[in-house]
C-alpha positions in Angstrom: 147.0 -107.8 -17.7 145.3 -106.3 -20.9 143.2 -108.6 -21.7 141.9 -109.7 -18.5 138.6 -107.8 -16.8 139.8 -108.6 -13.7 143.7 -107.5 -13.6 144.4 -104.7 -11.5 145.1 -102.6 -14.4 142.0 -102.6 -15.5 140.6 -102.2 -12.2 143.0 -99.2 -12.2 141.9 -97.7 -16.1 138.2 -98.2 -14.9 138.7 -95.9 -11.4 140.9 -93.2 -13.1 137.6 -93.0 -15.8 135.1 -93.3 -12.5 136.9 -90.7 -11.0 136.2 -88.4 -13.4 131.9 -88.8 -12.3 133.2 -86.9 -8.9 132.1 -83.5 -9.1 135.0 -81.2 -8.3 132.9 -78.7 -6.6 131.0 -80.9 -4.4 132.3 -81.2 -0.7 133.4 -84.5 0.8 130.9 -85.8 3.3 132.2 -89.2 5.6 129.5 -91.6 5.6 129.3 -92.8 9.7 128.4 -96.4 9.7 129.2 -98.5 12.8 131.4 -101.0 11.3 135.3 -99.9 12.0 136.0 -101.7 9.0 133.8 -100.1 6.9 135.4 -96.0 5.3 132.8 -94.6 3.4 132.4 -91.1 1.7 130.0 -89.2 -0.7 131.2 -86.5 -3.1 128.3 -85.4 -5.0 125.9 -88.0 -6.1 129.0 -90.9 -6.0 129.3 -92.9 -2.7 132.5 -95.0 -2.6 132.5 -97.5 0.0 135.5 -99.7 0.9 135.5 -102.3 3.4 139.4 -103.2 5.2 138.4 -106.1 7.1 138.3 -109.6 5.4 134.8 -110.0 6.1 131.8 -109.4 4.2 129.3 -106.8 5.6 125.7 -106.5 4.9 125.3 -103.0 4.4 122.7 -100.4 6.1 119.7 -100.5 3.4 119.2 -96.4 3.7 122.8 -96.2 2.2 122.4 -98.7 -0.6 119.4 -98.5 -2.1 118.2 -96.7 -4.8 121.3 -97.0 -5.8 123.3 -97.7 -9.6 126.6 -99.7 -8.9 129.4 -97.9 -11.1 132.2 -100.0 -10.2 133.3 -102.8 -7.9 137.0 -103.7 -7.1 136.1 -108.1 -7.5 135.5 -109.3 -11.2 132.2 -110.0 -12.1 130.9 -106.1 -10.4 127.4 -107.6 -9.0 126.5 -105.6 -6.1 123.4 -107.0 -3.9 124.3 -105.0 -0.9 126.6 -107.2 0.4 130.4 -106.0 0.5 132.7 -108.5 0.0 135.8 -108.1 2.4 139.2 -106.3 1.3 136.6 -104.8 -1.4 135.3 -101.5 -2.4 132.0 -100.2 -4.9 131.6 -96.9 -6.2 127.9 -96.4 -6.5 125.9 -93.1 -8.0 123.1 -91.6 -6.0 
């Protein structure tokens, strides 16, 4: 688990340090999209998006780009839009 980029516990040390990036004083705002798989939310100038189903989803284009991935749940943490299912990215605005 240590040594290994993609263990859950380093997926786990690397969302605790991500977490810190929220702004505290920001509100939550829900992010509608029209895929009920799809639970999205921006606080401040992070957007974590997390899709539940087991398909990918192509993503709406006005929520992703311009975009810096911070962190994606699957090893390897290239983000081209696409979210890979049971998967979530933390991206900064």
């Amino acid at each position: 688990e240590h040594d290994s980029e993609a263990s859950m516990l380093t997926l786990y040390q690397r969302t605790l340090r991500m977490r810190k990036q929220l702004d505290p004083e920001a509100p939550l705002e829900w992010l509608p999209l029209d895929d009920a798989d799809i639970v999205a939310f921006r606080r401040g100038h992070v957007q974590v998006i997390l899709n539940v189903g087991s398909a990918p989803v192509v993503l709406p284009a006005d929520l992703v780009s311009d975009t810096e991935t911070l962190l994606t749940s699957w090893a390897g943490g290239r983000f081209d839009g696409t979210l890979h299912g049971d998967a979530c990215v933390w991206l900064r605005t």
